[in-house]
C-alpha positions in Angstrom: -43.9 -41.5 -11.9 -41.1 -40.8 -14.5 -43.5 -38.1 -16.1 -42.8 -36.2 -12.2 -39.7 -37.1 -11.6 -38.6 -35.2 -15.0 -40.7 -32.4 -14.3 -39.0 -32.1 -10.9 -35.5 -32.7 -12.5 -36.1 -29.4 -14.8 -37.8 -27.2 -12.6 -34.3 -27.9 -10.3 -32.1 -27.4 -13.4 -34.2 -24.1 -14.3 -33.9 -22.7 -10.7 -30.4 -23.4 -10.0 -29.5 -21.7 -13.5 -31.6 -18.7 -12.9 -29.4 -15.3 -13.0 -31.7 -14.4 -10.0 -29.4 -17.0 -7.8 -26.2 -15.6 -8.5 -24.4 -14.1 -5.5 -24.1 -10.1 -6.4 -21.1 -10.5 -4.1 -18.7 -12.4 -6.7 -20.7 -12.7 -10.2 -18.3 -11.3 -12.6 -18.5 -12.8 -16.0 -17.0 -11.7 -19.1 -20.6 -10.2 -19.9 -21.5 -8.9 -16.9 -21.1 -4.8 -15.9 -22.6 -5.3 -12.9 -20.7 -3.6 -10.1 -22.8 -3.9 -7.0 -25.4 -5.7 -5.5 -28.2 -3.2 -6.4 -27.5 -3.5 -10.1 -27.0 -7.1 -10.2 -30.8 -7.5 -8.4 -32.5 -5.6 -11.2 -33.6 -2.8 -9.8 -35.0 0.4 -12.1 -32.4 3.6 -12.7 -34.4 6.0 -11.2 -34.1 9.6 -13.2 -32.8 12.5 -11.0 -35.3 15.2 -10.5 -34.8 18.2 -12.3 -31.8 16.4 -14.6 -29.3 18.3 -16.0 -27.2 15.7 -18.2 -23.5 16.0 -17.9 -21.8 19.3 -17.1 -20.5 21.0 -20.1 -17.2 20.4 -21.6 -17.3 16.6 -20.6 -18.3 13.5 -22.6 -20.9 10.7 -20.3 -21.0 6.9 -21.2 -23.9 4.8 -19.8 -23.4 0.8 -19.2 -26.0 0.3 -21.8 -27.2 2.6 -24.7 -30.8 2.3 -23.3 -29.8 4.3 -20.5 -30.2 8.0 -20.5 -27.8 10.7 -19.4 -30.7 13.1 -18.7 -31.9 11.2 -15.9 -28.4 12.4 -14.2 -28.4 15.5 -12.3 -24.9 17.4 -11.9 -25.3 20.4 -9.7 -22.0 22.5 -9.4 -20.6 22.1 -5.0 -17.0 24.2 -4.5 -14.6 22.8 -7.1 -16.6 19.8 -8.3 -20.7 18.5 -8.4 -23.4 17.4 -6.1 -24.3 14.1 -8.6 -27.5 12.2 -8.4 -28.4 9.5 -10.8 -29.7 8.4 -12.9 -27.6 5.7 -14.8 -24.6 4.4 -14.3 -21.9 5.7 -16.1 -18.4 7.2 -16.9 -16.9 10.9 -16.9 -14.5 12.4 -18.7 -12.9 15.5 -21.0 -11.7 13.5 -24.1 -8.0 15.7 -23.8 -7.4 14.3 -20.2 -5.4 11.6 -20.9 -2.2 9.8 -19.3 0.6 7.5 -19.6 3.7 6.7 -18.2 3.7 6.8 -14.7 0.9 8.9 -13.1 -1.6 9.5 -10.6 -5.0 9.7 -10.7 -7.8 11.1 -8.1 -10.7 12.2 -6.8 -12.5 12.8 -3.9 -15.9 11.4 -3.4 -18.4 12.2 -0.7 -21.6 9.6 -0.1 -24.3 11.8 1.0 -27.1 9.4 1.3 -27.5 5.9 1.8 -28.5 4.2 -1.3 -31.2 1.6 -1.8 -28.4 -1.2 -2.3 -24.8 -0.9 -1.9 -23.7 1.2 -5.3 -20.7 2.1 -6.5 -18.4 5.5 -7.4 -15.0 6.3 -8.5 -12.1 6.7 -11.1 -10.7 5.3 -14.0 -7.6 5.3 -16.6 -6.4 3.9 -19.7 -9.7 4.9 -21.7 -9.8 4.1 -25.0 -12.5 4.2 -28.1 -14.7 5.4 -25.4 -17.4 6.0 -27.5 -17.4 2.6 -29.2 -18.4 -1.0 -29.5 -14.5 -1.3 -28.1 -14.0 0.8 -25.5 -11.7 -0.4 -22.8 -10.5 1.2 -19.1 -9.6 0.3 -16.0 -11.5 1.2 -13.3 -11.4 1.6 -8.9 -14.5 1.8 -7.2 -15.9 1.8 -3.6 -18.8 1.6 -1.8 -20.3 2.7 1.6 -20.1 -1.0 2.8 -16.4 -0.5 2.9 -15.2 -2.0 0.4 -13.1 -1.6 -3.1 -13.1 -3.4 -6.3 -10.7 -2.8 -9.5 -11.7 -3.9 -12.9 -11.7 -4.0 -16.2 -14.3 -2.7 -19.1 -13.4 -4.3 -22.5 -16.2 -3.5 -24.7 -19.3 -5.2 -23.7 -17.7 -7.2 -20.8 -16.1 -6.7 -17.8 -12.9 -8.8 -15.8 -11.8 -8.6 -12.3 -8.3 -7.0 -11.2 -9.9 -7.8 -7.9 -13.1 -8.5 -6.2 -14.8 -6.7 -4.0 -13.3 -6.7 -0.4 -12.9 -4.9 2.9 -9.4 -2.9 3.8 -9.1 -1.0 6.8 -8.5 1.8 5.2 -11.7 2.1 3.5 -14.6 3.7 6.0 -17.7 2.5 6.5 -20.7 4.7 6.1 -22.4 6.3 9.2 -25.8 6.2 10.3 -26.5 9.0 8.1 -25.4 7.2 4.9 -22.2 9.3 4.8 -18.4 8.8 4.1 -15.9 10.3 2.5 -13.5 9.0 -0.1 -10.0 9.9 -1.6 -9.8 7.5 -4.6 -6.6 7.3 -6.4 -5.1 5.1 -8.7 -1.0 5.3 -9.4 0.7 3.9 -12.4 4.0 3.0 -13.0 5.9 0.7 -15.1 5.5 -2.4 -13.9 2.7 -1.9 -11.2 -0.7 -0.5 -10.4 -1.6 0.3 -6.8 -5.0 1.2 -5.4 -4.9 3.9 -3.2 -7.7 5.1 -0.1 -7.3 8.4 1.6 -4.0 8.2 1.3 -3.0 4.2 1.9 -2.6 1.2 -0.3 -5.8 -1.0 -0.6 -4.6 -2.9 -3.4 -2.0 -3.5 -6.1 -1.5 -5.6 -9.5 0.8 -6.0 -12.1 0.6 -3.4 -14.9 1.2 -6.2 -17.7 -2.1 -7.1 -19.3 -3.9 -3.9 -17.7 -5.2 -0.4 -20.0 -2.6 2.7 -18.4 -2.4 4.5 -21.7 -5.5 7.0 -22.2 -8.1 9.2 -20.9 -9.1 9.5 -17.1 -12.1 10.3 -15.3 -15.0 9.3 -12.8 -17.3 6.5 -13.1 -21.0 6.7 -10.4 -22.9 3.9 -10.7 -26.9 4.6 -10.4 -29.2 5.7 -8.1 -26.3 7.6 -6.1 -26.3 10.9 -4.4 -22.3 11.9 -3.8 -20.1 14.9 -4.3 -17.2 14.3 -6.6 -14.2 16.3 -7.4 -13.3 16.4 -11.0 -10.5 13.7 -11.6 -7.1 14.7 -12.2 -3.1 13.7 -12.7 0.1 14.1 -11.0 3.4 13.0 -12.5 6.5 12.1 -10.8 
Protein backbone atom coordinates (compact mmCIF):
# COMPACT_ATOMS: atom_id res chain seq x y z
CA UNK A 1 0.00 0.00 0.00
CA UNK A 2 2.82 2.56 0.63
CA UNK A 3 4.64 1.14 -2.55
CA UNK A 4 1.01 2.80 -4.45
CA UNK A 5 0.45 5.42 -2.64
CA UNK A 6 4.09 6.85 -3.60
CA UNK A 7 3.68 5.95 -7.06
CA UNK A 8 0.44 7.90 -7.08
CA UNK A 9 2.13 10.82 -5.09
CA UNK A 10 4.78 11.20 -8.14
CA UNK A 11 2.76 10.66 -11.01
CA UNK A 12 0.60 13.88 -9.32
CA UNK A 13 3.83 15.75 -8.68
CA UNK A 14 5.03 14.91 -12.35
CA UNK A 15 1.70 15.99 -13.98
CA UNK A 16 1.06 19.12 -12.03
CA UNK A 17 4.75 20.18 -13.04
CA UNK A 18 4.48 19.40 -16.61
CA UNK A 19 5.03 22.59 -18.95
CA UNK A 20 2.13 21.00 -20.90
CA UNK A 21 -0.29 22.51 -17.92
CA UNK A 22 0.74 25.93 -17.96
CA UNK A 23 -1.98 28.35 -19.01
CA UNK A 24 -0.49 30.01 -22.49
CA UNK A 25 -2.69 32.88 -21.28
CA UNK A 26 -0.27 34.17 -18.35
CA UNK A 27 3.14 31.92 -18.52
CA UNK A 28 5.75 34.36 -18.68
CA UNK A 29 8.92 33.34 -17.11
CA UNK A 30 12.22 34.82 -17.24
CA UNK A 31 13.01 31.91 -19.89
CA UNK A 32 10.16 31.84 -21.67
CA UNK A 33 9.72 33.72 -25.45
CA UNK A 34 6.56 32.49 -25.83
CA UNK A 35 4.12 35.11 -26.98
CA UNK A 36 0.93 33.33 -27.77
CA UNK A 37 -0.96 30.39 -27.10
CA UNK A 38 0.12 28.62 -30.38
CA UNK A 39 3.80 28.80 -29.50
CA UNK A 40 3.47 28.00 -25.92
CA UNK A 41 1.40 24.48 -27.09
CA UNK A 42 4.37 23.32 -29.29
CA UNK A 43 3.17 23.44 -32.37
CA UNK A 44 5.76 23.06 -35.63
CA UNK A 45 6.92 26.48 -37.58
CA UNK A 46 5.61 25.63 -40.71
CA UNK A 47 8.11 27.01 -43.75
CA UNK A 48 6.27 29.43 -46.20
CA UNK A 49 6.04 28.07 -49.68
CA UNK A 50 8.23 29.41 -52.03
CA UNK A 51 10.46 31.41 -49.07
CA UNK A 52 12.20 34.26 -49.81
CA UNK A 53 14.10 35.06 -46.46
CA UNK A 54 14.13 38.69 -45.40
CA UNK A 55 13.80 41.45 -47.94
CA UNK A 56 17.01 42.97 -48.77
CA UNK A 57 18.65 45.74 -46.88
CA UNK A 58 17.16 44.40 -43.52
CA UNK A 59 18.72 42.13 -40.75
CA UNK A 60 15.99 39.03 -39.36
CA UNK A 61 16.36 37.48 -35.75
CA UNK A 62 14.55 34.19 -34.96
CA UNK A 63 13.57 33.29 -31.14
CA UNK A 64 15.88 30.45 -31.33
CA UNK A 65 18.95 29.83 -33.67
CA UNK A 66 17.40 26.58 -34.84
CA UNK A 67 14.86 28.44 -36.57
CA UNK A 68 15.29 29.39 -40.20
CA UNK A 69 14.66 32.66 -41.89
CA UNK A 70 14.15 30.88 -45.22
CA UNK A 71 11.02 29.35 -44.22
CA UNK A 72 9.68 33.18 -44.16
CA UNK A 73 8.18 34.46 -47.22
CA UNK A 74 8.27 38.39 -47.82
CA UNK A 75 6.38 39.36 -50.94
CA UNK A 76 6.49 43.15 -51.70
CA UNK A 77 2.25 44.72 -51.22
CA UNK A 78 2.13 48.91 -51.98
CA UNK A 79 4.74 50.36 -49.49
CA UNK A 80 5.37 47.33 -47.35
CA UNK A 81 5.10 43.05 -47.65
CA UNK A 82 2.61 40.35 -47.79
CA UNK A 83 4.61 38.13 -44.84
CA UNK A 84 4.03 34.46 -44.22
CA UNK A 85 5.94 32.43 -41.80
CA UNK A 86 7.91 30.65 -41.02
CA UNK A 87 9.51 31.49 -37.60
CA UNK A 88 9.03 33.91 -35.36
CA UNK A 89 11.13 36.74 -35.47
CA UNK A 90 12.30 40.39 -35.52
CA UNK A 91 12.81 43.05 -38.37
CA UNK A 92 14.93 45.72 -38.74
CA UNK A 93 17.66 48.07 -40.77
CA UNK A 94 20.62 48.21 -38.25
CA UNK A 95 20.79 52.47 -38.96
CA UNK A 96 17.01 52.80 -37.80
CA UNK A 97 17.55 53.70 -34.50
CA UNK A 98 15.86 56.18 -31.86
CA UNK A 99 16.04 58.00 -28.68
CA UNK A 100 14.69 60.69 -26.98
CA UNK A 101 11.30 61.03 -27.37
CA UNK A 102 9.80 59.36 -30.46
CA UNK A 103 7.30 57.46 -32.15
CA UNK A 104 7.15 54.31 -33.59
CA UNK A 105 4.63 52.48 -36.17
CA UNK A 106 3.32 50.28 -38.35
CA UNK A 107 0.43 49.11 -39.74
CA UNK A 108 -0.48 45.48 -39.74
CA UNK A 109 -3.10 43.69 -41.69
CA UNK A 110 -4.23 39.87 -40.51
CA UNK A 111 -5.21 38.29 -43.61
CA UNK A 112 -5.94 34.85 -42.41
CA UNK A 113 -6.87 33.20 -39.32
CA UNK A 114 -4.04 31.43 -37.83
CA UNK A 115 -4.07 27.94 -36.31
CA UNK A 116 -3.76 29.48 -32.67
CA UNK A 117 -3.85 33.05 -31.74
CA UNK A 118 -0.26 34.48 -32.91
CA UNK A 119 1.20 37.46 -32.53
CA UNK A 120 2.65 40.68 -34.81
CA UNK A 121 4.01 44.09 -34.24
CA UNK A 122 6.83 46.63 -33.32
CA UNK A 123 9.63 47.14 -31.26
CA UNK A 124 12.33 49.81 -29.86
CA UNK A 125 15.33 50.18 -27.80
CA UNK A 126 17.28 47.20 -29.80
CA UNK A 127 20.45 46.51 -28.78
CA UNK A 128 23.32 43.74 -29.50
CA UNK A 129 20.68 42.44 -31.73
CA UNK A 130 22.76 39.90 -33.06
CA UNK A 131 23.97 38.51 -29.68
CA UNK A 132 23.75 36.34 -26.75
CA UNK A 133 22.56 40.03 -25.17
CA UNK A 134 20.30 41.46 -27.16
CA UNK A 135 17.61 43.37 -25.46
CA UNK A 136 14.19 45.40 -26.84
CA UNK A 137 11.03 46.23 -26.02
CA UNK A 138 8.38 45.03 -27.74
CA UNK A 139 4.07 45.67 -28.56
CA UNK A 140 2.27 43.06 -30.02
CA UNK A 141 -1.37 42.07 -30.81
CA UNK A 142 -3.35 39.46 -31.85
CA UNK A 143 -6.71 38.77 -33.73
CA UNK A 144 -8.28 37.83 -30.36
CA UNK A 145 -8.16 41.48 -29.54
CA UNK A 146 -5.79 41.77 -27.47
CA UNK A 147 -2.17 43.53 -26.75
CA UNK A 148 0.75 42.63 -24.73
CA UNK A 149 4.12 44.78 -24.10
CA UNK A 150 7.38 43.06 -23.13
CA UNK A 151 10.61 42.77 -22.71
CA UNK A 152 13.50 40.55 -24.61
CA UNK A 153 16.75 40.47 -22.53
CA UNK A 154 18.80 37.92 -24.02
CA UNK A 155 17.44 34.52 -23.72
CA UNK A 156 14.46 35.59 -21.47
CA UNK A 157 11.57 37.57 -21.65
CA UNK A 158 9.56 39.95 -18.74
CA UNK A 159 6.22 41.44 -18.90
CA UNK A 160 5.52 45.35 -19.24
CA UNK A 161 2.04 43.85 -19.37
CA UNK A 162 0.03 40.82 -20.06
CA UNK A 163 -1.95 40.08 -22.53
CA UNK A 164 -5.46 41.78 -22.32
CA UNK A 165 -8.55 43.10 -24.16
CA UNK A 166 -8.98 47.15 -24.89
CA UNK A 167 -11.70 48.38 -26.77
CA UNK A 168 -9.71 49.76 -28.98
CA UNK A 169 -8.18 46.81 -30.25
CA UNK A 170 -10.62 44.84 -33.10
CA UNK A 171 -11.38 41.67 -33.12
CA UNK A 172 -10.89 39.57 -36.20
CA UNK A 173 -13.92 38.87 -38.57
CA UNK A 174 -15.14 35.74 -39.76
CA UNK A 175 -12.73 35.84 -42.42
CA UNK A 176 -9.65 35.92 -40.09
CA UNK A 177 -9.13 39.62 -40.83
CA UNK A 178 -8.31 42.92 -38.93
CA UNK A 179 -6.41 45.67 -39.34
CA UNK A 180 -3.85 47.23 -36.98
CA UNK A 181 -2.09 50.61 -36.45
CA UNK A 182 0.59 49.68 -33.89
CA UNK A 183 2.56 52.38 -32.32
CA UNK A 184 4.68 52.80 -29.48
CA UNK A 185 5.55 56.67 -28.18
CA UNK A 186 8.50 57.44 -26.01
CA UNK A 187 9.09 60.15 -23.86
CA UNK A 188 11.05 60.91 -20.82
CA UNK A 189 9.46 59.58 -18.28
CA UNK A 190 6.64 57.37 -20.00
CA UNK A 191 5.84 54.80 -22.58
CA UNK A 192 2.37 54.57 -23.99
CA UNK A 193 0.88 51.87 -26.20
CA UNK A 194 -0.97 53.08 -28.91
CA UNK A 195 -3.99 51.21 -31.26
CA UNK A 196 -5.32 52.89 -34.39
CA UNK A 197 -4.79 55.93 -32.97
CA UNK A 198 -5.85 55.41 -28.90
CA UNK A 199 -4.01 54.62 -25.82
CA UNK A 200 -4.19 50.83 -24.88
CA UNK A 201 -1.61 50.99 -22.40
CA UNK A 202 1.21 52.92 -20.69
CA UNK A 203 4.27 52.28 -18.21
CA UNK A 204 6.98 54.06 -16.80
CA UNK A 205 10.07 54.57 -18.95
CA UNK A 206 12.49 53.83 -15.92
CA UNK A 207 13.82 50.29 -16.17
CA UNK A 208 12.52 49.91 -19.90
CA UNK A 209 15.21 49.71 -23.44
CA UNK A 210 14.10 53.38 -25.52
CA UNK A 211 17.57 53.94 -26.77
CA UNK A 212 18.18 51.83 -30.18
CA UNK A 213 17.05 50.31 -33.26
CA UNK A 214 13.27 49.87 -34.25
CA UNK A 215 11.41 47.46 -36.23
CA UNK A 216 8.71 44.67 -36.67
CA UNK A 217 8.50 41.52 -34.77
CA UNK A 218 5.70 38.47 -36.59
CA UNK A 219 5.49 35.65 -34.69
CA UNK A 220 5.06 32.20 -36.82
CA UNK A 221 2.79 30.69 -38.86
CA UNK A 222 1.18 34.23 -39.79
CA UNK A 223 -0.09 35.50 -42.94
CA UNK A 224 -0.32 39.62 -42.52
CA UNK A 225 0.64 42.75 -44.45
CA UNK A 226 3.02 45.00 -42.61
CA UNK A 227 4.25 48.41 -43.29
CA UNK A 228 7.82 48.97 -42.71
CA UNK A 229 8.26 50.58 -39.13
CA UNK A 230 9.16 54.03 -38.77
CA UNK A 231 9.72 57.30 -36.43
CA UNK A 232 8.28 60.62 -35.78
CA UNK A 233 9.79 63.17 -33.48
CA UNK A 234 8.21 65.84 -31.66
Amino acid sequence: MRAVLAVFALSAAAYSCSPSQKDPATADTAGSSADTAGAMSGDADVAAIGGTGVPAGYVGRTDRPEQQLSGAKYAVSGNGWEVTTGPAHILYRPGDSASGAYTVSTSIDQLSAPAHPEAYGVFVGGRALDGAGQQYLYFLARGTGEIMARVRDGAGTRNVFAWKKHNAVPVANASGQATYRLSIKVASDSVRFLVNGQQAGAAAAAGLPTSGVYGLRVNHNLHVRAQPATVTRP
